[in-house]
N, C-alpha and C positions, 0 to 999 in steps of 0.2 A: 838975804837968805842966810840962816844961821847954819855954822860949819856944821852941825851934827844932823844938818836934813839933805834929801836929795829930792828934784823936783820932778818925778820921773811918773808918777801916778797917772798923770794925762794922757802919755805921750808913748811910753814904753810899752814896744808890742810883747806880749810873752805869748803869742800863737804858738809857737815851736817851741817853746823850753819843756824840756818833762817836769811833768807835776806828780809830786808826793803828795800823799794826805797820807795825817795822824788819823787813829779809827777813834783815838779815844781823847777823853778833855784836859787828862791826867797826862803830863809830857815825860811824863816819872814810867809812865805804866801803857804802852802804848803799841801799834806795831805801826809801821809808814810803809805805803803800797804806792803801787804803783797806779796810776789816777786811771789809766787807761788798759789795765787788766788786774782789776782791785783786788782778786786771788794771787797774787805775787806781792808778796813781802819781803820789801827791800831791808828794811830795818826794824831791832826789836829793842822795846827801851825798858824793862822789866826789875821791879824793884822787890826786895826781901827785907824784910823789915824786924827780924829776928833778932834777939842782942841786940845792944846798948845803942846800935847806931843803924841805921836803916843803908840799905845799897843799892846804886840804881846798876846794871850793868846793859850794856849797849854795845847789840853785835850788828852782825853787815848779816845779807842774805845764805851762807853757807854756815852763819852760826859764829864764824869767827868775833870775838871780844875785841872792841874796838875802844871803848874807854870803860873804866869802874867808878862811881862818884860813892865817896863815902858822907852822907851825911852829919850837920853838924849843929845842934840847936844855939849855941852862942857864938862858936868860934867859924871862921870859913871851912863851906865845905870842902874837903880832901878829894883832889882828881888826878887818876894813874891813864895815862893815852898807850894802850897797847902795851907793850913791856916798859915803856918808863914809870921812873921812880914816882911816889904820892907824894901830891904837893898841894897849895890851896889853888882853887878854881882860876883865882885873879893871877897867877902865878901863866897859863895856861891862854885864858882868856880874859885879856886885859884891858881896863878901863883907859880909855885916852881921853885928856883934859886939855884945855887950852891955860895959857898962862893964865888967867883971871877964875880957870877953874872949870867953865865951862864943858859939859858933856861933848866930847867929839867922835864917842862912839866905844865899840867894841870889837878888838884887833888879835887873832891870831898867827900865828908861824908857819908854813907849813917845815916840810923835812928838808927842800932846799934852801929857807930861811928868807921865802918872800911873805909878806906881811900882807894879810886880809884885812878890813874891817865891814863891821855893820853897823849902819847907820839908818839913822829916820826917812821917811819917806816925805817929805812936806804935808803932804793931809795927814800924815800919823797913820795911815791904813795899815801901814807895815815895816819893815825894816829891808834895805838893801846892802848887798856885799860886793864889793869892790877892794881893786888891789891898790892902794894905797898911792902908785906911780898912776892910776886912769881911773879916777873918778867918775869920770864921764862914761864908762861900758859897764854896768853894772854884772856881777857872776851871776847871782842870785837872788832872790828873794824871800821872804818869808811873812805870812799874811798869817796872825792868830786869830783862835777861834773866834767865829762872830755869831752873837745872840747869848741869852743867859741860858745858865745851865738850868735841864730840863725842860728845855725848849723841844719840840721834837722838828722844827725846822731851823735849827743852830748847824752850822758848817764848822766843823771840825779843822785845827791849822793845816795850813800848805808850804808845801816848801815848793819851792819855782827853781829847776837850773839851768841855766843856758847853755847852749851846745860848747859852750868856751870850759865849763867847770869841768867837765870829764878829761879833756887831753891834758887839764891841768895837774889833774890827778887828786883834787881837794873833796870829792863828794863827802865822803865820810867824814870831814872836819867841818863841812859845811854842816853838813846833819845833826851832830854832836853840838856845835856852837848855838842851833839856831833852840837845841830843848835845852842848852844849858840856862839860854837865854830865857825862854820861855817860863820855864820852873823859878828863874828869880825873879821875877813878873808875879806869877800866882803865886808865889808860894813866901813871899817878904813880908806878908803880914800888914800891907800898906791900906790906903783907905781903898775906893770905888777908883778911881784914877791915879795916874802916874804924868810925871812930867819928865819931859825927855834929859833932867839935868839928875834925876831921881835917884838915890843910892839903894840896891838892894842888898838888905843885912844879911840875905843867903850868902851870898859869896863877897859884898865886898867888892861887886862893880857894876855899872851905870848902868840904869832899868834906861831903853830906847825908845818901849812902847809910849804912847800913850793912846787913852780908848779905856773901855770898861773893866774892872779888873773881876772876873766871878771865880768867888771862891766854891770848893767843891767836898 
């Protein structure tokens, strides 16, 4: 089994995690509800495109600004988390390699400085997050949109969180990581497919997906 998959597709119950869904296909432009009273809107990912540089900003439910991503067509995009300083995305949410180079996933920090990563799911259906000391308990999940766009029976992505993410205190990074991820998937300019070793030129670190890439 290659370090950057987890084998967890078959087996892993997610009856009880709360489920988010994206409304839209756009992870730039979107709101994420709650699956189980779709009029409650947990988060809004909302992008202005004005001036030289386009801006995605991303708030929690009472409106609060949780991160800003300043786009960037050559250079990495520019990401501010709350009131810290703008830096590149990779800076933020970090590409993990194996000596040989190998994709080992996508890891961030939280505020007490324990380390996430997301990582493949062995069939590729998705990506999982785990803290990096228990691989084996998965926090999270994230399954993208499946079917082409202008489908009118395509499902819109989901985010999956186990009752372990909220005492953690990570939802909102969870959330944040998994359209950071998302957007350099669709939007790297790559062919129909992605392979889990894959560089996205948006930011500068390791596409997880693989599966259909529909651009929009």
């Amino acid at each position: 089994m290659s370090l950057s998959t987890l084998p967890y597709d078959s087996q892993l119950d997610t009856d009880h995690w709360k489920k988010l869904e994206l409304t839209s296909s756009d992870p730039c432009r979107t709101d994420i509800v709650d699956a189980d009273s779709p009029e409650r809107v947990l988060y809004k990912a909302k992008t202005k495109e004005r001036g030289p540089k386009p801006i995605t900003t991303y708030t929690d439910a009472s409106g609060n600004i949780i991160a800003a991503l300043e786009w960037h067509l050559r250079l990495s995009d520019k990401l501010s988390v709350r009131d810290g300083p703008k830096q590149n995305v990779s800076k933020w949410l970090k590409s993990k390699r194996s000596i040989k180079g190998r994709s080992k996933g996508s890891s961030f920090t939280d505020k007490d400085g324990r380390e996430y990563t997301w990582r493949n799911s062995e069939a590729g259906s998705g990506i999982y997050l785990s803290a990096d000391e228990s691989d084996s308990s998965p926090i999270a999940m994230f399954i993208p949109r499946k079917g082409r766009f202008g489908d009118p029976n395509a499902q819109e992505g989901t985010i999956l969180l186990s009752k372990r993410a909220a005492p953690l205190g990570i939802c909102d990074e969870i959330v944040l990581s998994a359209l950071l991820l998302e957007k350099a998937r669709r939007f790297s300019g790559r062919q129909s497919t992605f392979s889990s070793g894959g560089v996205a030129t948006a930011f500068g670190i390791g596409v997880l997906f693989t599966g259909p890439f529909t651009t929009y």
